[in-house]
N, C-alpha and C positions, 0 to 999 in steps of 0.2 A: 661440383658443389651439390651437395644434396638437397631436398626441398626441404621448406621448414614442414611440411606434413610429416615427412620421415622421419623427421627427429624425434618426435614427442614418442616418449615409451609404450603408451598403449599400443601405437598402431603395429610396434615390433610385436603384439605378444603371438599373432599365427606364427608368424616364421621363426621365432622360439620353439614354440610347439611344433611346427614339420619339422624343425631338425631334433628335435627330441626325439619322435615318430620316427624320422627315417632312422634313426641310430640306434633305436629297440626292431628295426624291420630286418636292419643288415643281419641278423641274430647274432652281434659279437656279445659274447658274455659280459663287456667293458661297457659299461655307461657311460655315454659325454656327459661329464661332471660338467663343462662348462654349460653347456643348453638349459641343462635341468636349473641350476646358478643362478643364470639368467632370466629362466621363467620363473623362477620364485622372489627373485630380485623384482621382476617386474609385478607379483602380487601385493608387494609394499606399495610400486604405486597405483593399484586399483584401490587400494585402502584409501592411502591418501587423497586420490580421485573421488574417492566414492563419500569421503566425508567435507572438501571441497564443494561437492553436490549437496550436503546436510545442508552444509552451510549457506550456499545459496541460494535454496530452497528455502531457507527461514528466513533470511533476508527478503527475497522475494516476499514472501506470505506476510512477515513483519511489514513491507511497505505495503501493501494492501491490506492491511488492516489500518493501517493509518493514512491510507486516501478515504478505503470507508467511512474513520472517525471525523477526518474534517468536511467530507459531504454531507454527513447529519449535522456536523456543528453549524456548516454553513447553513443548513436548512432551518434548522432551530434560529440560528441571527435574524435569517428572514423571516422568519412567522414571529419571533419577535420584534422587528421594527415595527413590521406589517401593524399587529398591534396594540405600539405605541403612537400610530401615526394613525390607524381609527378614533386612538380614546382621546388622541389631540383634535383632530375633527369634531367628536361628540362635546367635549371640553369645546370648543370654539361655538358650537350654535347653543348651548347651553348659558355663554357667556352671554352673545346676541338676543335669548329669547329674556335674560334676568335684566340684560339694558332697558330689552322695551320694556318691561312690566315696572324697572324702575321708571321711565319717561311715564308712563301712563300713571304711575302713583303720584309721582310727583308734579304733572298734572292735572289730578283729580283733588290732589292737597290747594293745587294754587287758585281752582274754582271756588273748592269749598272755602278758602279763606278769603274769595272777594263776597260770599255770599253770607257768611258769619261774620 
C-alpha cells in the first residue's frame, strides 16, 4: 500500500524528471514518450494547483477583510451606545435640575399667593 503522500501528483513531478534525464543521459536517439507524457500531464496539475492556491488565497484575504469590517463595525456599535447612554445620563440630571427649579417655582408661587 502506498502512502497517501505518494499519491498526490505533485510529489511525482522529480521522478518524472530523473527518468526524463536518465533517458536523454543513456544517449539513445528514442525518447521515453511516456516520462515526457507524464511530466506534461503533471503541468496540468500545477495549473490546476496553482489556481486552487488563487483561490484560497482570495478566500483567505476575502475572510480577512470581513473580520476587519466587523471589528470597526463592532467599534462603531460601541462608541455609539457609549454615546447614547452619556446623553441619557446628561438627559437624566437635566430632568432633576428642571424638577427642582419646578419645586422651587412652584413654591415661590405658593408664598407669594399667601402673601397677595
Amino acid at each position: 500500500m502506498q502512502k497517501k503522500s505518494d499519491e498526490k501528483p505533485l510529489r511525482k513531478i522529480p521522478e518524472a524528471f530523473k527518468e526524463l534525464t536518465t533517458t536523454f543521459d543513456v544517449g539513445d536517439a528514442v525518447v521515453g514518450a511516456a516520462p515526457f507524457s507524464y511530466a506534461c500531464s503533471l503541468g496540468f496539475a500545477f495549473e490546476s494547483a496553482d489556481m486552487d492556491f488563487v483561490a484560497v488565497k482570495q478566500t483567505v484575504r476575502l475572510l480577512a477583510q470581513n473580520r476587519e469590517a466587523a471589528r470597526k463595525s463592532r467599534l462603531r456599535k460601541n462608541a455609539y451606545v457609549q454615546q447614547l447612554e452619556s446623553s441619557r445620563i446628561k438627559l437624566a440630571q437635566l430632568e432633576q435640575e428642571l424638577k427642582r427649579a419646578r419645586a422651587q417655582f412652584l413654591h415661590l408661587l405658593y408664598y407669594l399667593s399667601k402673601l397677595y
